[in-house]
C-alpha positions in Angstrom: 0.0 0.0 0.0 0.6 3.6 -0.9 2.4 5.9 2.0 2.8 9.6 1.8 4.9 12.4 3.6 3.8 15.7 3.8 6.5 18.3 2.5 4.9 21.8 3.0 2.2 22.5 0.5 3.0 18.7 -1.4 2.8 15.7 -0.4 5.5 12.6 -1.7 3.4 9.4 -2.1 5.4 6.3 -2.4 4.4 2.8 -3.4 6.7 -0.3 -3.9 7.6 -1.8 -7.0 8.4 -5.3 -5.8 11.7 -7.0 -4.5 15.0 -7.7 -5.6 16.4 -11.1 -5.7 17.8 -10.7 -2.5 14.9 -9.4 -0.8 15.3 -6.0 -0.6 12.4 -3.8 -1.8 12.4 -1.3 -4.3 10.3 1.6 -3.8 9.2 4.5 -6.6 7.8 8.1 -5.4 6.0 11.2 -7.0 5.3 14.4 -5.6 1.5 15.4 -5.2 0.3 19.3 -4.8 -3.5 20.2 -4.0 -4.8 22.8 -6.0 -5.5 26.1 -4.8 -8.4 26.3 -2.3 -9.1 23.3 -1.9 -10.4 22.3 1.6 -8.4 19.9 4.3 -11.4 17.0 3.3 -11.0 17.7 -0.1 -7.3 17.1 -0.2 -7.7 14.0 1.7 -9.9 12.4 -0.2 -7.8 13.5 -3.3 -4.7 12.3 -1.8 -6.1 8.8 -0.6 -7.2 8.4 -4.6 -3.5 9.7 -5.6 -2.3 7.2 -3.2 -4.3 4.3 -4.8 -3.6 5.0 -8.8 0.1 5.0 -7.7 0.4 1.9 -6.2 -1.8 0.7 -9.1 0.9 1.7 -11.6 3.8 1.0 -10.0 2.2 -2.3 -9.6 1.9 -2.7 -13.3 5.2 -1.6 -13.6 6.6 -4.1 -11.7 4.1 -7.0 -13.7 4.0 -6.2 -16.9 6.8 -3.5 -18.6 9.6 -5.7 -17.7 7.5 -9.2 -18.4 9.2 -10.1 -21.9 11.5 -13.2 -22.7 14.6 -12.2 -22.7 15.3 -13.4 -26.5 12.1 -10.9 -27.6 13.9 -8.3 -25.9 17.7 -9.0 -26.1 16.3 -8.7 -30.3 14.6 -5.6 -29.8 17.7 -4.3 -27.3 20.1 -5.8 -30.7 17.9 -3.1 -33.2 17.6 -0.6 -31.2 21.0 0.2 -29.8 23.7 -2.5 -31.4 23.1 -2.2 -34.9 22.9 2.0 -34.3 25.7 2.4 -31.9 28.6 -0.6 -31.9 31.4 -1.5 -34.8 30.8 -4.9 -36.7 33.6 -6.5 -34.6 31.4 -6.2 -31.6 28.2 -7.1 -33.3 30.3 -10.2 -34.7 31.1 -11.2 -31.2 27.5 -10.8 -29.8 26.2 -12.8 -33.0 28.6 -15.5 -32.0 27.6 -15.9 -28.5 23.7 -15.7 -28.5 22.9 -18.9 -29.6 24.1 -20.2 -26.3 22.7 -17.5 -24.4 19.3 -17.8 -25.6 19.1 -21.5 -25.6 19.5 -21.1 -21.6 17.6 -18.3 -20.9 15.9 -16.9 -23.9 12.4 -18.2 -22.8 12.5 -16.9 -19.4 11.0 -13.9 -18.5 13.0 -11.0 -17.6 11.2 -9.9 -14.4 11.3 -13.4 -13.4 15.0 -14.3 -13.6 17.4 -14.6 -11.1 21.2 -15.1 -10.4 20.7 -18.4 -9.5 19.7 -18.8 -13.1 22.2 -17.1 -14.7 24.7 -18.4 -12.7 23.7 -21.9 -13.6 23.9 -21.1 -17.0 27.7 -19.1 -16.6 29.0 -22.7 -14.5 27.9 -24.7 -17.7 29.9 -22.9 -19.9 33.5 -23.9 -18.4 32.0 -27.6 -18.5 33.7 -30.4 -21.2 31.8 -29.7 -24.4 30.8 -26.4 -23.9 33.7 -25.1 -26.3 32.8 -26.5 -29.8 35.7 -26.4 -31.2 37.8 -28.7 -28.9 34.6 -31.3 -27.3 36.8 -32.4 -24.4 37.2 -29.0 -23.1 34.9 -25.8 -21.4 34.9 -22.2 -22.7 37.8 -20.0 -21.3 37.5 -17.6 -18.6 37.7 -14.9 -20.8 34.9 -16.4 -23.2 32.5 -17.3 -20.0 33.2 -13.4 -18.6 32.1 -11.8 -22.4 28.9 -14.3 -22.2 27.9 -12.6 -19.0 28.9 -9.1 -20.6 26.1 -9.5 -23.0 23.5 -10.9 -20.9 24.0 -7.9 -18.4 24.2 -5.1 -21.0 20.9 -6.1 -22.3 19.6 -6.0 -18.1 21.6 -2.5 -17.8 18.9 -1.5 -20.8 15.9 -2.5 -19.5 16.7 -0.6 -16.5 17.9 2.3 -18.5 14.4 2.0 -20.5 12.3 2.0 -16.8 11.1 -1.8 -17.2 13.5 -3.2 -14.1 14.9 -2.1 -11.3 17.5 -5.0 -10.6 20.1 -6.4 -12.7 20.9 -10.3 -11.5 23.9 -10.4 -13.2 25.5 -8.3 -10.2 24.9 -11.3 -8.4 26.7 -13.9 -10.3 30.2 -15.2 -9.8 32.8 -15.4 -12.7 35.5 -18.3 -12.7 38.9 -16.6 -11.9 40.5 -15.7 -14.9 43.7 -17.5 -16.4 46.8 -15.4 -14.6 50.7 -16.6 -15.1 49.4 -19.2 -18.4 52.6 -20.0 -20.2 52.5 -18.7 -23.5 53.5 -21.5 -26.0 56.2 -20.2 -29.1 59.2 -21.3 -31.1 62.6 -21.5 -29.4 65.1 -19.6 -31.7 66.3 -22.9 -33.2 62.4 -24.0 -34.3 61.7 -20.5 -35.6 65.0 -20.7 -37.8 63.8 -24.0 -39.1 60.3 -23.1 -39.9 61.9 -19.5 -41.8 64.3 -22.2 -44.0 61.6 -24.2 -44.7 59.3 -21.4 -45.5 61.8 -20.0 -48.2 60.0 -23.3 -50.2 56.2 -22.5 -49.6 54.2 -20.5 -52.2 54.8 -16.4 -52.0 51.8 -15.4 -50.6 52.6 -17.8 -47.8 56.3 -16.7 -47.2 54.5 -13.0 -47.2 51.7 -14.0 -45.1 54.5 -15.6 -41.9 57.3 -13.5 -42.3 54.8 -10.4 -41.6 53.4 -12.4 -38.4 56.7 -13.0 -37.5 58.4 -10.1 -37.5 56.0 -7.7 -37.3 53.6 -9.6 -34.6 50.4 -8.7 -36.3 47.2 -10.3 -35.2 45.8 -12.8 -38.2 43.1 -10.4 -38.7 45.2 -7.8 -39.3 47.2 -9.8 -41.4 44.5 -10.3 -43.6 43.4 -7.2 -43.7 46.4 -5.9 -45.1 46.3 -3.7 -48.8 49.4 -3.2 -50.7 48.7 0.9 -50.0 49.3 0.1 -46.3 53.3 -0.2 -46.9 55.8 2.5 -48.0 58.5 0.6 -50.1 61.1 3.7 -49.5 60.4 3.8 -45.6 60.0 0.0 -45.1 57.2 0.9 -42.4 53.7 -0.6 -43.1 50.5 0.6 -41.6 48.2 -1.6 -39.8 44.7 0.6 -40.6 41.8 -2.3 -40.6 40.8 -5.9 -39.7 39.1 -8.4 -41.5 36.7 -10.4 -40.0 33.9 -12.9 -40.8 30.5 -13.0 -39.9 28.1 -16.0 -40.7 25.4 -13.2 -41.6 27.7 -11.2 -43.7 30.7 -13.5 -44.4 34.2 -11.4 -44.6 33.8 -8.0 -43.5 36.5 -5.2 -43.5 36.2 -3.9 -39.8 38.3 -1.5 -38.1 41.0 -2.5 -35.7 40.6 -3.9 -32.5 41.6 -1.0 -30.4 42.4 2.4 -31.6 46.3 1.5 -30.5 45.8 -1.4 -32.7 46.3 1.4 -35.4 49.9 1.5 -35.6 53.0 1.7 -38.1 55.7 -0.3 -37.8 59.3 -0.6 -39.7 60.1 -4.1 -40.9 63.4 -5.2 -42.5 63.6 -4.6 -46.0 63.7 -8.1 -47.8 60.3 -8.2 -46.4 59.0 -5.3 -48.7 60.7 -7.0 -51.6 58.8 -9.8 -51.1 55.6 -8.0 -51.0 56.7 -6.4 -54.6 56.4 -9.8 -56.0 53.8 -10.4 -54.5 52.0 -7.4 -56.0 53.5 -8.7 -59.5 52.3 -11.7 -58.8 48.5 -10.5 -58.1 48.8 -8.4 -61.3 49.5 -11.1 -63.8 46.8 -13.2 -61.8 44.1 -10.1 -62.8 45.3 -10.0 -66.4 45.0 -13.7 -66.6 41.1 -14.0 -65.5 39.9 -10.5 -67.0 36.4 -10.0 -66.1 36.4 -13.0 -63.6 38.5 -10.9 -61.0 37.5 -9.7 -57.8 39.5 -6.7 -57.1 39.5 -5.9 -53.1 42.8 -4.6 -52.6 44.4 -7.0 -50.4 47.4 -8.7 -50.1 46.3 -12.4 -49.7 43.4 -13.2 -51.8 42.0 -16.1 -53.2 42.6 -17.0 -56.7 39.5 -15.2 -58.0 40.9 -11.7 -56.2 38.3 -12.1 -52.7 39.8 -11.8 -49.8 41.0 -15.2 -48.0 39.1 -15.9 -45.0 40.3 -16.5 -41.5 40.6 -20.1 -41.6 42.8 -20.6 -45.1 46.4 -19.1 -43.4 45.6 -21.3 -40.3 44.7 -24.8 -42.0 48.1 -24.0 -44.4 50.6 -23.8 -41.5 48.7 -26.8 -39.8 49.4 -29.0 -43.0 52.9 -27.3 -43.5 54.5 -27.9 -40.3 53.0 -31.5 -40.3 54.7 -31.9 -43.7 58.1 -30.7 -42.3 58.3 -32.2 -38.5 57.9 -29.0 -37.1 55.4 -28.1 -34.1 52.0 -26.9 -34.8 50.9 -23.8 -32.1 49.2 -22.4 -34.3 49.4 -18.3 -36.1 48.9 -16.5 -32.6 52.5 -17.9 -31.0 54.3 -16.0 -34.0 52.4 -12.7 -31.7 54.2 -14.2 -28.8 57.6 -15.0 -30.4 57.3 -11.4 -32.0 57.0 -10.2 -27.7 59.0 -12.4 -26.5 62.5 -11.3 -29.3 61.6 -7.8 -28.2 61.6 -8.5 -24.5 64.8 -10.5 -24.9 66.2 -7.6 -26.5 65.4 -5.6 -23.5 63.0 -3.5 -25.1 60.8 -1.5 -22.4 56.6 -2.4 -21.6 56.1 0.7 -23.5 57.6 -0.2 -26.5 56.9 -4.2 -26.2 53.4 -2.2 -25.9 52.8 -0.3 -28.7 54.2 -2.8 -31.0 51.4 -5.3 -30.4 49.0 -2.7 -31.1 48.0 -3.3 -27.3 45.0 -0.2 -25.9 47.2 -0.1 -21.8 50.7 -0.8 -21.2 48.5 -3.2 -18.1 47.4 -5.7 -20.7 51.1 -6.6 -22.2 52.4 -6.7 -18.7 49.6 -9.2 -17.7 50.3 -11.5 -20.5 54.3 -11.2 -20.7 54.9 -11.0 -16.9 56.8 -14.3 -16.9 58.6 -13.1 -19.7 59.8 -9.7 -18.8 60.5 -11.9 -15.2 62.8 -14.4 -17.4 64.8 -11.4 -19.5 65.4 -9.1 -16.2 66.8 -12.5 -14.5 69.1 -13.0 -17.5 70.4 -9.2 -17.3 71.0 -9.5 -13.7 73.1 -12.9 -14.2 74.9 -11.1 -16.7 75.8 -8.1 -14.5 77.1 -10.4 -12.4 79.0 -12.1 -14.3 80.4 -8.9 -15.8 81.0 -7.8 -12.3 82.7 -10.8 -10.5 82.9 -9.8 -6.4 84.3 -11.6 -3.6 83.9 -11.0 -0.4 85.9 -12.4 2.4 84.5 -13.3 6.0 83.9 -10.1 8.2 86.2 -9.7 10.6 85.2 -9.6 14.4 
């Protein structure tokens, strides 16, 4: 029922909403004046009826604005305010993950569910066979903590739009993330290997893994790569896009992943002259099919001019280095060798830093702390050994 306060000439009525998942009740208030001359009865009986159509509304509030499945309105949340205000990248992700999502919770009402619920549905996704790419194992921390991202933007809207008052994901307990993980690269002997044998592979291969290599470029940047992007007189090249794939739209050009991720680095020059055949190469390819080519731009295309997708530099190395005895960790670890040489080389975070394209100095140091740890270990062993002391035993 309806209370009210008296606050000099008005009066605040309040009325409750209903309770949070943890029992606390949420109340909603409005300010009432009485017109001018009216008499003490006939502001009291105006007040009591004031009193009554509030509590009536906020209890229809409470029942029936924010009593939608949350599929109807995560898809009305995804028109209204995705597709207007995020990149494709982030669209791309959110596509990726609602299947899940909605198959858990989707048909629930959102009034109705609780943490308990959702955190149900977070546990299941660290679970063997929750990660369809490799059956045996769960999703990673970093995959379960973006799941709950999305579920609790589209609460934080509903709330913005005056359907809830409560978000249950505030509730709900993450798995700790992944700290002090080994990252998995070439020694210096396997990485000379896998250069020698790559001086036999196809151009556009030797291209593609010397410019992960050296440069540490993310495979979507790799990809994304136009022959405009690199200065043959400067030997710098410009990372400017990404491309990415989409089931819904297939390969996209997106922008980078961070506004740091925009970057220009200088690369050794045999690099560039591989890139000029490479650009001699694509040209005869265009004369050759005429009409039938594709023209995007790119460096690495398929053999009709379209870009390659994601998947076509990853399955290559996977049958290359089975073909030559080498180890397979797949594109990513050339990233991490690319760190690693530069930390090694006593390069400082900042610089480690901007060469990965990374948005905070933070997130380099959180991935390459055991790294930076190993290299200042191997600098103070060599100032040691540069600077031999012996000490004999104090004297009393």
């Amino acid at each position: 029922m309806a209370t009210y306060t008296k606050r000099g000439k008005s009066y605040r009525i309040r009325a409750s909403v209903g309770y949070t998942p943890e029992g606390k009740q949420v109340m909603k208030s409005k300010t009432w004046t009485p017109s001018p001359g009216m008499t003490e009865r006939q502001i009291e009986k105006e007040l009591n009826r004031q009193m009554v159509l509030f509590d009536e509304e906020c209890r229809g509030a409470s029942l029936t604005d924010g009593h939608i499945k949350f599929q109807s309105f995560a898809e009305q949340w995804t028109k209204e305010y995705v597709e207007k205000s995020l990149g494709k990248r982030t669209q791309a992700n959110y596509k990726q993950m609602e299947p899940r999502i909605y198959a858990s919770i989707g048909h629930l009402y959102m009034d109705k569910i609780t943490p308990r619920q959702i955190q149900r549905f977070i546990n299941s996704l660290s679970e063997p066979g929750a990660n369809q790419t490799h059956e045996e194992k769960g999703l990673s921390p970093k995959s379960v903590k973006n799941h709950l991202s999305l579920i609790s933007s589209v609460f934080s809207y509903a709330i913005k739009m005056g359907m809830l008052q409560y978000n249950p994901c505030r509730a709900v307990t993450l798995p700790p993330l992944e700290t002090g993980k080994e990252r998995v690269c070439y020694t210096m002997e396997e990485a000379q290997a896998f250069l020698d044998a790559l001086t036999e592979a196809p151009l556009r291969w030797q291209v593609f893994f010397s410019l992960a290599l050296f440069g540490g470029f993310r495979r979507e940047e790799l990809c994304g790569f136009e022959f405009g992007d690199f200065d043959f007189e400067q030997h710098t090249v410009s990372v400017r896009r990404a491309s990415l794939y989409t089931p819904q739209d297939g390969i996209i050009t997106a922008p980078t992943k961070t506004a740091k991720s925009r970057r220009t680095l200088k690369l050794p020059a045999w690099i560039f002259d591989l890139v000029k055949h490479l650009q001699t190469d694509q040209i005869r390819q265009r004369l050759a099919l005429g009409d039938q080519w594709r023209e995007c731009g790119r460096l690495f295309t398929k053999q009709d001019g379209s870009p390659i997708g994601l998947q076509q530099p990853y399955q290559w190395l996977q049958k290359f280095c089975a073909d030559h005895d080498l180890p397979f960790y797949g594109i990513h670890q050339f990233r991490h060798l690319n760190a690693s040489l530069l930390i090694y080389n006593n390069e400082d975070i900042k610089t480690v830093s901007a060469a990965l394209g990374h948005s905070q100095t933070s997130t380099t140091l959180n991935i390459y702390a055991h790294t930076f740890e190993t290299a200042q270990a191997r600098a103070n062993e060599a100032i040691a050994e540069k600077l031999p002391v012996k000490f004999g035993r104090r004297r009393a």
